[in-house]
Backbone bond lengths (Angstrom), bond angles and torsions (degrees), N, CA, C in turn:
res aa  C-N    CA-C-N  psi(-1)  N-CA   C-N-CA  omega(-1)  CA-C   N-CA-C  phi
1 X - - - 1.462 - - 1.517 111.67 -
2 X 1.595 118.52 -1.51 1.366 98.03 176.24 1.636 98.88 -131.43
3 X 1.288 92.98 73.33 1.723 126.79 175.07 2.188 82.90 -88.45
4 X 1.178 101.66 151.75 1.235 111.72 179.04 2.051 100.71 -99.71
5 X 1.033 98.73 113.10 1.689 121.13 -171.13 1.862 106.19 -32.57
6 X 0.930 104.29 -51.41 1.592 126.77 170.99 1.756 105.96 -30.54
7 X 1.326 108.97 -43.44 1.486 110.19 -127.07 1.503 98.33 -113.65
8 X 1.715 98.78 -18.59 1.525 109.33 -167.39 1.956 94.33 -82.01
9 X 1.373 103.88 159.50 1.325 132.47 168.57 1.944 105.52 -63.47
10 X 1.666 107.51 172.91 1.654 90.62 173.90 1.302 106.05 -86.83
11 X 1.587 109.47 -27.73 1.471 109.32 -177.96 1.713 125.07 -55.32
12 X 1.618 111.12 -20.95 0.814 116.33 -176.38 1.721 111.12 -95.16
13 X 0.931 89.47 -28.16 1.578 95.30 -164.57 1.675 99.99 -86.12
14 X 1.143 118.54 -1.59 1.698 139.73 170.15 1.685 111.91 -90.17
15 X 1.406 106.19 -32.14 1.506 112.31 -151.81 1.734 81.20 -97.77
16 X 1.362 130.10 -36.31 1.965 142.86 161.49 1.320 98.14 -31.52
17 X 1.391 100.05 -80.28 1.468 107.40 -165.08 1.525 119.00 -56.78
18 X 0.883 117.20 -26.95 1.643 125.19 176.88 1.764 105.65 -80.53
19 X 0.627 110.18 -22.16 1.660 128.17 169.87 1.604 107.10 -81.29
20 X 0.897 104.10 -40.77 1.672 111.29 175.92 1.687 118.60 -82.14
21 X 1.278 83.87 -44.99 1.577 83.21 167.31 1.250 124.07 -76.60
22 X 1.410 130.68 -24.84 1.564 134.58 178.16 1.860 99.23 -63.43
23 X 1.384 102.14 -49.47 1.383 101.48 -170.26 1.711 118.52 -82.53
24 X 1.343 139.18 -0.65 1.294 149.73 114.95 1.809 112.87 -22.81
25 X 1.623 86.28 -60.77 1.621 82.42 -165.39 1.728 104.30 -70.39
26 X 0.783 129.41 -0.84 1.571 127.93 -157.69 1.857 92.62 -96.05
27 X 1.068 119.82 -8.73 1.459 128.86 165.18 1.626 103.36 59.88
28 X 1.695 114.28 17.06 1.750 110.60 -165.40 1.812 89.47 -107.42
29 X 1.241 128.73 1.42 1.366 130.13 -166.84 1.645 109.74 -64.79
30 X 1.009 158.78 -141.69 1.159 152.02 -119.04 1.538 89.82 168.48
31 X 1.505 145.24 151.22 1.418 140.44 -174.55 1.262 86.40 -79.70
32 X 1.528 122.55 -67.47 1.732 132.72 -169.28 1.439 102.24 -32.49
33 X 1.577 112.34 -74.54 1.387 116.39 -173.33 1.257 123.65 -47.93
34 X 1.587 116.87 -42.93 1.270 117.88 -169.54 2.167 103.29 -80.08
35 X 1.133 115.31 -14.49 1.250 104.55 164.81 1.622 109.03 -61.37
36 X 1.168 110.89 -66.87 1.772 128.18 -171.23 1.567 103.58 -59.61
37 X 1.555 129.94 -27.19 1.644 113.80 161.42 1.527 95.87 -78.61
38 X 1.383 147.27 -3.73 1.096 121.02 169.48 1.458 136.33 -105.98
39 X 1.348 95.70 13.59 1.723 110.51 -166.47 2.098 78.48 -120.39
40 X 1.454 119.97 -39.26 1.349 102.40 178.53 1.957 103.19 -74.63
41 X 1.030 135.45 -51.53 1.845 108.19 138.86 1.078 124.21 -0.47
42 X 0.822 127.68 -91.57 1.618 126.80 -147.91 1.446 96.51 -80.46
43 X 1.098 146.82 -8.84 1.260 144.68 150.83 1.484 112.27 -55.99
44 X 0.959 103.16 -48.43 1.785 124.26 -158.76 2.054 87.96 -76.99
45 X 0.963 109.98 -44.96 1.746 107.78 -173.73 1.364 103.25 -72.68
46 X 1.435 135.36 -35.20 1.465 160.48 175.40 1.803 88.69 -41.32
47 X 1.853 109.12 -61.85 1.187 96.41 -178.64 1.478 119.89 -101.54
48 X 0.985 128.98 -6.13 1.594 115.50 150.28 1.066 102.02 -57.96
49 X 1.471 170.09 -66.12 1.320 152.53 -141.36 1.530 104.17 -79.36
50 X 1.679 116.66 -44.29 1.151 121.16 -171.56 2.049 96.60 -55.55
51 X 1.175 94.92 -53.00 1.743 97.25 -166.67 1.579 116.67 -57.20
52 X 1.473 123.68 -33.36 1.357 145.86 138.92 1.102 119.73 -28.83
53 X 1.593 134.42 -73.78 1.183 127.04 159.40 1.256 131.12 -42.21
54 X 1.295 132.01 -40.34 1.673 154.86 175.04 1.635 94.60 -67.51
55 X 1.574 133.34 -22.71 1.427 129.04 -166.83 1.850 98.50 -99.05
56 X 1.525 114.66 -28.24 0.745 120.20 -153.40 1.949 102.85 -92.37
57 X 1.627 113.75 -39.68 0.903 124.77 159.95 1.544 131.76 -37.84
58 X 1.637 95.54 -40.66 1.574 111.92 178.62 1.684 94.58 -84.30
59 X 0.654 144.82 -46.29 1.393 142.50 -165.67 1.353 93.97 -53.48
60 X 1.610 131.79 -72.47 1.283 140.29 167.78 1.105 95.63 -29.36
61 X 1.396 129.50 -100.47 1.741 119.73 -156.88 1.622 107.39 -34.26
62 X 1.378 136.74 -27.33 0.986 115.27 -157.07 1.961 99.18 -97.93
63 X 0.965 121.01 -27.69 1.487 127.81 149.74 1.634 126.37 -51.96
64 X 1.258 114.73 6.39 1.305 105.79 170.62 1.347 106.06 -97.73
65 X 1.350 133.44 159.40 1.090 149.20 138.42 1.537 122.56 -49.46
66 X 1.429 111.24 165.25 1.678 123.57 -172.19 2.023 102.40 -64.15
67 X 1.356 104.15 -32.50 1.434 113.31 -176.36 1.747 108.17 -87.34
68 X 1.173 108.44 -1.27 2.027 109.03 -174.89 1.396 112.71 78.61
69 X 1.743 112.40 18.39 1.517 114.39 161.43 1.364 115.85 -91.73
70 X 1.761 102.28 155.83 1.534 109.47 177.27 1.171 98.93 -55.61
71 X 1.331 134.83 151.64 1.200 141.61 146.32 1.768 120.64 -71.50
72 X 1.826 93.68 -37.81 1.763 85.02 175.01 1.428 81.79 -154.97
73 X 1.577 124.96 -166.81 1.403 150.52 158.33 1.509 98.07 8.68
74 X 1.229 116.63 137.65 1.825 105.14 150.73 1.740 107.49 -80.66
75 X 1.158 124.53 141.10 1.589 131.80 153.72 1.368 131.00 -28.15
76 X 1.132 115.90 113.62 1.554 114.86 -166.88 1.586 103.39 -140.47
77 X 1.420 94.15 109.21 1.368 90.94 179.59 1.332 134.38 -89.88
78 X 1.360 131.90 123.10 1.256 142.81 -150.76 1.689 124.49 -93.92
């Protein structure tokens, strides 16, 4: 868990947070600790969304046409 946020993959930094969140929910955490798994959270979701957006961007560029038209649907993630 003290992988530097930057550096981790989304899968990983998805597979953290779900780890973080199980152990939040388990209500046995420590007040101290459970602040600091939740501020290292919300970091960690900061970059799953960031990495999401950056996936989603490329998806777009790659749906345009030679002229900068959609080719189909815009991307909407569900």
């Amino acid at each position: 868990m003290d992988n530097p946020v930057e550096s981790l993959t989304f899968e990983a930094a998805l597979k953290e947070l779900e780890s973080i969140v199980a152990r939040l929910e388990s209500g046995d955490t420590p007040l101290q600790d459970a602040i600091e798994l939740y501020e290292r959270g919300n970091v960690l979701r900061a970059r799953c969304a960031e990495r999401l957006d950056a996936a989603q961007a490329r998806i777009e560029v790659i749906r345009l046409d030679a002229e900068g038209r959609a080719t189909s649907t815009p991307f909407t993630a569900g």
